[in-house]
C-alpha positions in Angstrom: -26.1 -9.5 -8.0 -25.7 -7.5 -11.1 -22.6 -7.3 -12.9 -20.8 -3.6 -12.6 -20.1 -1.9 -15.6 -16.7 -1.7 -16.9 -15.2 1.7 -18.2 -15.0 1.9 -21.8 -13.2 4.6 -23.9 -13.8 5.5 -27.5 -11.2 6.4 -29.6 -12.1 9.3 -32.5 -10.7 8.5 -35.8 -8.7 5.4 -34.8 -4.8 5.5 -36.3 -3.8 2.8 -38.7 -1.0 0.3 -37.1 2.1 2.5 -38.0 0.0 5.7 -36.2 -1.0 2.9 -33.1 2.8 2.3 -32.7 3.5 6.0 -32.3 1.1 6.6 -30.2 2.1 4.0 -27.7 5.4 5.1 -28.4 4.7 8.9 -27.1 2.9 7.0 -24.1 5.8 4.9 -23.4 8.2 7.9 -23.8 6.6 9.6 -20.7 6.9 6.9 -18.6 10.1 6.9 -19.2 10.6 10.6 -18.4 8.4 9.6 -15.1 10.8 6.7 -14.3 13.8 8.5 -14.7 12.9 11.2 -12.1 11.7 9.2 -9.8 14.6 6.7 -9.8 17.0 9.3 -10.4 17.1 11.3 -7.2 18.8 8.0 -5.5 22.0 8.7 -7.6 22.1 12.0 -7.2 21.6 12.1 -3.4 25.7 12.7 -3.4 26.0 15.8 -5.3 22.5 17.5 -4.1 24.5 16.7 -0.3 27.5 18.2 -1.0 26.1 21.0 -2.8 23.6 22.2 -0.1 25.8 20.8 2.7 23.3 18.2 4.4 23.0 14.9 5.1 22.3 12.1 2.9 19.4 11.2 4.9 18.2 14.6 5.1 17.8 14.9 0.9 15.8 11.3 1.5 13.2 13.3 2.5 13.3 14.8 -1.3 12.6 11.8 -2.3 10.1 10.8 0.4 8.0 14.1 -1.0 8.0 12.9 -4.8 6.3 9.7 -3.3 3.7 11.9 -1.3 2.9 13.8 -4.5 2.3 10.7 -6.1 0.3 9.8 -3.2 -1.7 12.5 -3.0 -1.9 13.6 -6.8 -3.1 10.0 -8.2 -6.4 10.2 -6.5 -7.4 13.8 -6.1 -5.9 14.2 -10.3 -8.2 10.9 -11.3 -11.7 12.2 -9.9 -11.5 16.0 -10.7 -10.6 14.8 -14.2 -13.0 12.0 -14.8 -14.6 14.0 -17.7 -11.6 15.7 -18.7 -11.0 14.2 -22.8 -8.3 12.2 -22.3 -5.4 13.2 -24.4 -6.2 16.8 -23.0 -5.6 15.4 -19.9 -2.2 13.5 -20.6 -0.8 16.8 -22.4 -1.7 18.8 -18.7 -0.2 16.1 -16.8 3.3 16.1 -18.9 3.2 19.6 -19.3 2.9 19.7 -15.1 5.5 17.2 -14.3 8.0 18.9 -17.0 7.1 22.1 -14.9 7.8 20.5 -11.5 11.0 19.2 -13.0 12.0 22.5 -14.0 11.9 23.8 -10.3 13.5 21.2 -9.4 16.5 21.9 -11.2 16.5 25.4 -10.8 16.0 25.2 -6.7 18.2 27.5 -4.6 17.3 26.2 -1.6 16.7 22.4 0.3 13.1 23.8 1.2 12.9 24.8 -2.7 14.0 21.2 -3.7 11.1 19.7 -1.1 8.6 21.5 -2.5 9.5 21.3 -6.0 10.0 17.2 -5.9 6.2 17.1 -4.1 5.3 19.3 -6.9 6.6 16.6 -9.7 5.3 13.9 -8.3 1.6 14.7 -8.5 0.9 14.1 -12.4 2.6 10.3 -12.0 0.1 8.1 -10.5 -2.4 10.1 -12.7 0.0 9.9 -15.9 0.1 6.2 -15.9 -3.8 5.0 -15.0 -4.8 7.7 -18.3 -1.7 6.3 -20.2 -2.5 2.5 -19.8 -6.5 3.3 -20.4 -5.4 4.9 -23.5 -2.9 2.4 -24.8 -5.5 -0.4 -24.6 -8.1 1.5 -26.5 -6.2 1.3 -29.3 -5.5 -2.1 -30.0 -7.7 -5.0 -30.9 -8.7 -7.3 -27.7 -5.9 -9.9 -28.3 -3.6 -7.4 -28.0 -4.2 -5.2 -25.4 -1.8 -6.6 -22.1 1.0 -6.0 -24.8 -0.3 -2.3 -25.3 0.0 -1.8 -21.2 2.8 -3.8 -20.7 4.6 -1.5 -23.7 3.6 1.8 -22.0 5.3 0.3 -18.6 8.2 -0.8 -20.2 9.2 3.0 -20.8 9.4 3.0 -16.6 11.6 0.0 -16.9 13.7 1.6 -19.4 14.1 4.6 -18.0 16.4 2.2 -15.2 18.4 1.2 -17.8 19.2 4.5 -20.1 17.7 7.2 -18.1 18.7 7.1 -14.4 22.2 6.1 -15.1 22.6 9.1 -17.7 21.0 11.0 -14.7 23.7 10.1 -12.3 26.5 10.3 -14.8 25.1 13.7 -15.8 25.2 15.0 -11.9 28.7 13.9 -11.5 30.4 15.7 -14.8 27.9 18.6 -15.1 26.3 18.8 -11.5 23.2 17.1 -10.2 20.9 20.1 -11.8 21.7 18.8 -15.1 20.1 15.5 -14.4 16.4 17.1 -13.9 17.1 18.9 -16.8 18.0 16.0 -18.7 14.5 15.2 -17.5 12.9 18.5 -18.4 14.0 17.7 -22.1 12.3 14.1 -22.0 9.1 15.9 -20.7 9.2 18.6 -23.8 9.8 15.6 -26.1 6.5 13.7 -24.5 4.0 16.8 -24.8 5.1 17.3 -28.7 5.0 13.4 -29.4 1.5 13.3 -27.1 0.1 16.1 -29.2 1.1 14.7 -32.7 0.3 11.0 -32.3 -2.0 10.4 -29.5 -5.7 10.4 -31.1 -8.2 12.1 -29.0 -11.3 10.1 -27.3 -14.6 10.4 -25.8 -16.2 8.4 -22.9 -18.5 5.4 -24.1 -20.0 4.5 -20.8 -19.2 2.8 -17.7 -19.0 3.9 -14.2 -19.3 6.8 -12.4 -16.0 8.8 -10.0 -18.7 7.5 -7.2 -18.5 3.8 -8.5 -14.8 3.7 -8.7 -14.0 5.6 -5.3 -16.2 2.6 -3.6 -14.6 -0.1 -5.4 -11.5 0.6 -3.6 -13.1 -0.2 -0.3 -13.5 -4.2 -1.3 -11.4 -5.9 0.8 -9.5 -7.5 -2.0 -8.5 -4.4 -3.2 -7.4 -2.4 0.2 -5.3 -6.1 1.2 -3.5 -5.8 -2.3 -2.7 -1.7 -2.1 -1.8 -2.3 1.9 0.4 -5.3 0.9 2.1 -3.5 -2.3 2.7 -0.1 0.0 4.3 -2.1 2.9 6.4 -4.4 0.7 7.4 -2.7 -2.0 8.8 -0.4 0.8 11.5 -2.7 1.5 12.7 -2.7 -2.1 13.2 1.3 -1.8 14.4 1.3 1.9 17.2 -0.1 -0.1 17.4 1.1 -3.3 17.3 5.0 -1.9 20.5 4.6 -0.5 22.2 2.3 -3.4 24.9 5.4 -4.3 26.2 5.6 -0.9 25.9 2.1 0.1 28.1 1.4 -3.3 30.4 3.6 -2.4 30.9 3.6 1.5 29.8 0.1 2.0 30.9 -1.9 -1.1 33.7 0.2 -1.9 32.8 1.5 -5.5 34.1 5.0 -6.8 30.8 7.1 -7.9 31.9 6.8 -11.1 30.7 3.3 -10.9 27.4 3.8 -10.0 25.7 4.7 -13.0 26.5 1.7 -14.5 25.4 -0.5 -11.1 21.9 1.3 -11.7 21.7 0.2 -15.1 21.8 -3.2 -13.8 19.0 -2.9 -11.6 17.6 -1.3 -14.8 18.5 -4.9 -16.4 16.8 -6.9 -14.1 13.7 -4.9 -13.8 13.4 -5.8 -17.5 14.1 -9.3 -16.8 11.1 -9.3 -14.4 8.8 -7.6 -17.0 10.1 -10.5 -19.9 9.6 -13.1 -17.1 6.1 -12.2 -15.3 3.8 -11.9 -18.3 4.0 -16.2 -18.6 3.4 -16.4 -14.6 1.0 -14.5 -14.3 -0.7 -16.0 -17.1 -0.5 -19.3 -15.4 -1.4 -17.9 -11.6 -1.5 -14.0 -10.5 -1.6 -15.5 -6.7 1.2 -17.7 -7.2 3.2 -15.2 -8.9 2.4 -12.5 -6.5 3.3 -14.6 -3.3 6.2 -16.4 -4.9 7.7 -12.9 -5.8 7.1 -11.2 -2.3 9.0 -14.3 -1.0 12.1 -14.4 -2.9 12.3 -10.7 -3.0 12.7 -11.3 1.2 15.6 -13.3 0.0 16.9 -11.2 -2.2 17.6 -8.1 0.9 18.8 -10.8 2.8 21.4 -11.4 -0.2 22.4 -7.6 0.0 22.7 -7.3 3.4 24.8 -10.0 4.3 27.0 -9.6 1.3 27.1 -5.8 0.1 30.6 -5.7 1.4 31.3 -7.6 -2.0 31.6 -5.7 -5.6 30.7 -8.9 -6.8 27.6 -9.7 -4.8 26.9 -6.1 -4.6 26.2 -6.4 -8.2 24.4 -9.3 -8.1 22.1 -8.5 -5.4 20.8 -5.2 -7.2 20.2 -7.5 -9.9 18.3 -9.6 -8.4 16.7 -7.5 -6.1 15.6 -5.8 -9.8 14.6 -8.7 -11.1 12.1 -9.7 -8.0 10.7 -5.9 -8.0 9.7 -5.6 -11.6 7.7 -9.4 -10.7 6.5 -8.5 -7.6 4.8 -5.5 -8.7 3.8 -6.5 -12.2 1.6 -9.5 -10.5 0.1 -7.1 -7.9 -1.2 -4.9 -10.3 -2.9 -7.6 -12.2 -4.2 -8.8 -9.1 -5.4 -5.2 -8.3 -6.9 -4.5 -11.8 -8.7 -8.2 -11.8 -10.1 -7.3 -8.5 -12.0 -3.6 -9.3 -11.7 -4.2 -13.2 -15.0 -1.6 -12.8 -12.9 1.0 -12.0 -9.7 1.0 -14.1 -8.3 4.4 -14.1 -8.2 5.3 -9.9 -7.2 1.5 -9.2 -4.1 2.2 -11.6 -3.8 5.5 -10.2 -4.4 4.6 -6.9 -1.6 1.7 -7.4 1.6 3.7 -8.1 0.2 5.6 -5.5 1.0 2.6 -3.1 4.1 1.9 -4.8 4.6 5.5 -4.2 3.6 5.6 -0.6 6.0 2.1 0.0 8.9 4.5 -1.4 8.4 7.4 1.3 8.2 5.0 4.0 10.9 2.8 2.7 13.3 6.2 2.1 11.9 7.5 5.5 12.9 3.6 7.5 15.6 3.2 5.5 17.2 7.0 6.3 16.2 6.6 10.3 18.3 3.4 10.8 21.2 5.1 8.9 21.1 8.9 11.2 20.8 6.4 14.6 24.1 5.1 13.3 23.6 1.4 12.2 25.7 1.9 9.0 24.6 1.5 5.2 24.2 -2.3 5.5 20.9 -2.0 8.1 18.6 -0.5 5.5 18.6 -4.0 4.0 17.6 -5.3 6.8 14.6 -3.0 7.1 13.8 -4.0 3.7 13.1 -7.6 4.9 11.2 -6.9 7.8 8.5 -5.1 5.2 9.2 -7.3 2.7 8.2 -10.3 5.2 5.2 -7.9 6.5 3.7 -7.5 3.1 3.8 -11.5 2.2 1.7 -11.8 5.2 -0.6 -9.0 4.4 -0.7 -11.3 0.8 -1.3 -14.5 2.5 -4.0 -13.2 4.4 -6.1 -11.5 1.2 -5.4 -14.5 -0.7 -6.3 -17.1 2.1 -9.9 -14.7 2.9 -10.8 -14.6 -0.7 -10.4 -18.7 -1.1 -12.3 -19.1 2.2 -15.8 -16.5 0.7 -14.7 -14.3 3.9 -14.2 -11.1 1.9 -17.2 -12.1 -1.0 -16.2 -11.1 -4.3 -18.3 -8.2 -6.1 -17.4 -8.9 -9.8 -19.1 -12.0 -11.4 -16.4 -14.2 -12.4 -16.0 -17.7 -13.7 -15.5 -19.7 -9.6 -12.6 -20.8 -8.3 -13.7 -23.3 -5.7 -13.9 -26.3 -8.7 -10.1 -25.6 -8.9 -7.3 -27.4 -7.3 -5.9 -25.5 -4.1 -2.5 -25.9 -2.3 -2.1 -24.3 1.0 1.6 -24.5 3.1 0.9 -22.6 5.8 -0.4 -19.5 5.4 0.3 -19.2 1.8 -2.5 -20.4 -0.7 -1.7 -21.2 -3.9 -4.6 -21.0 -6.7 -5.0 -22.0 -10.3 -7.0 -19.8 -12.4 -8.3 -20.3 -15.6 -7.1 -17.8 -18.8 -9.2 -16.0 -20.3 -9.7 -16.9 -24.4 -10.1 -13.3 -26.6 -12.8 -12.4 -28.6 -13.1 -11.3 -32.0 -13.0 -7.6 -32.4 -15.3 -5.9 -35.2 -13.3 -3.7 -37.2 -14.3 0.2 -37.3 -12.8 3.8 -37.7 -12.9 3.9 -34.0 -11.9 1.4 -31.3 -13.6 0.8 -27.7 -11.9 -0.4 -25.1 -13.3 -2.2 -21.8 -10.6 -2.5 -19.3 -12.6 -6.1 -18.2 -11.3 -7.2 -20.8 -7.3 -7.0 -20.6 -7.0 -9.1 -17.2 -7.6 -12.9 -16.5 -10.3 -14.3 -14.3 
């Protein structure tokens, strides 16, 4: 079987290190404009309530919406743009989401506020696959996992600095100052985008037909079906983390700003603590992850009572969620390495999809009356579904059920442990490559995951 070709990008009169840093910077600087929006509707749920007079699981479904934009954006945005140049296209996308932000804080209406949130959330899933393509064509080969993992830290960030100013924004100067507070981060990312962001030109690789039919290997549909159903429990959670603090744990809302900059926290954590595991083994990683994250929700929900463990459980729950879908995504992008930009489209669209179902699960158990402490419980029952859903993909792939398409170095010489259902393999690293130096820089996205 021949090998498929890998996408490669060409960068046009390649910046010199200080211009590389800025332009990962500008990168970086819109996921964290992306990361605040998204995560920032959860702490504003309170004031858009009382505002409009609804229920707090009624504005879920706000939030449900961003996730189907991402949903449906992240593909449909990836192959009608597959010969779009690609900065032109990350200046459209910003540009879009700034607009969809904009409506968002100018809604008069709850129907206004639905439509406007489905509006913002189509660029994201797009944003992020261009982004991280970019970012890697700009580095040497060594270097390029760093160049990603910098471009995603901006989302982590943005749990850190950005939601919590969002929240603490919406309390003193109302919840439509926290999308603007976004809109302003999206005018800052189009300027930055447009000065330091070289453009490109395709050098090859596959065609939207090629990549749309690598996402029917079983590999790849196990890992997005796993990340959509577990992720979900993380978010059947964390939707409803400002009225949980604050009806269940007892907090004022002035406190919850800073309890979302600790999930913010431990999301970095995860980010400092994955790239070594994953390293080592992206299965063992992935399944470790899904399991203690189930352990995690079980924390919250038997203890959320607690300021204490309150704390500590978002922490932890943050921690676990920044592994959990760090590994998956190098599992996804190892799997379909042929078809980079809709596989890391087409995987915040799961993550995307896990946060409208777990907002949706998460918001029926509340409305049928079993309190703030039952969406945790939800949250393991996915969390528990999607290890399975990992087990299995991982358990096919060692047995040659689901045959591999992409040539890679075999793991059946390696040593195997299996408890149960749960598989554990040991990959080998990939060793980097010299890189020829030249005024322009190609990048083959084969290149930035391990065997």
């Amino acid at each position: 079987m021949s090998a498929p070709r890998t996408a490669v990008l060409q960068v046009i009169n390649a910046p010199g290190p200080t211009g590389t840093r800025f332009a990962i910077l500008a990168l970086a600087l819109g996921g964290f404009g992306v990361g605040t929006t998204e995560f920032a509707s959860m702490g504003l749920l309170p004031f858009i309530a009382e505002d409009f007079g609804a229920s707090i699981p009624a504005l879920a479904h706000s939030i449900s919406l961003y996730a189907l934009g991402v949903v449906v954006g992240a593909p449909l945005i990836t192959t009608l743009t597959s010969r779009v140049e690609r900065k032109t296209l990350l200046l459209g996308l910003m540009a879009a989401f700034t607009v969809g932000n904009a409506l968002s804080a100018a809604a008069p209406t709850l129907d206004w506020l639905y439509v406007a949130r489905f509006l913002s959330g189509l660029p994201h899933g797009a944003y992020f696959g261009v982004a991280a393509v970019v970012a890697s064509s700009l580095v040497p080969r060594e270097r390029r996992g760093t160049a990603v993992a910098r471009v995603a830290l901006g989302l982590t960030v943005a749990n850190i600095a950005g939601v919590p100013l969002a929240a603490a924004l919406g309390g003193a100067l109302g919840w439509r100052s926290g999308y603007g507070l976004v809109v302003l981060i999206g005018l800052l990312t189009v300027a930055a985008l447009a000065v330091f962001v070289p453009r490109t030109r395709q050098g090859g690789g596959v065609s939207v037909a090629q990549e749309i039919r690598a996402l029917g290997r079983p590999q790849v549909t196990l890992t997005l079906i796993a990340g959509t159903v577990g992720f979900g429990g993380m978010f059947a959670v964390y939707t409803f983390i400002s009225p949980t603090l604050t009806e269940l744990t007892g907090l004022s809302i002035s406190a919850v700003p800073w309890v979302l900059a600790v999930f913010g926290v431990g999301m970095t954590l995860g980010s400092l603590l994955v790239g070594p595991l994953v390293d080592r083994s992206i299965e063992k990683t992935v399944l470790g992850a899904g399991a203690v994250s189930a352990v995690a929700l079980v924390f919250f929900g038997l203890f959320a009572h607690s300021a204490v463990a309150a704390v500590l459980g978002v922490l932890w729950i943050g921690v676990m969620g920044s592994v959990f879908t760090t590994s998956l995504q190098m599992r996804l992008l190892r799997e379909a390495k042929d078809a980079p930009s809709l596989t890391a489209a087409m995987n915040h669209a799961a993550f995307n999809l896990a946060n409208a179902m777990g907002a949706f699960l998460g918001g029926a158990v509340i409305s049928a009356g079993w309190g703030y402490r039952a969406p945790a419980w939800v949250g393991v029952g996915l969390a528990l579904v999607g290890l399975l859903i990992l087990a299995y993909a991982v358990r096919i792939q060692r047995s040659g059920a689901a045959p591999a398409r992409i040539p890679a170095r075999t793991v059946s010489a390696w040593p195997a442990r299996t408890f149960g259902t749960l598989v554990v393999l040991l990959p080998e690293t990939a060793q980097p490559g010299p890189v020829p130096a030249s005024s322009s820089r190609t990048a083959s996205w084969s290149e930035l995951v391990p065997q």
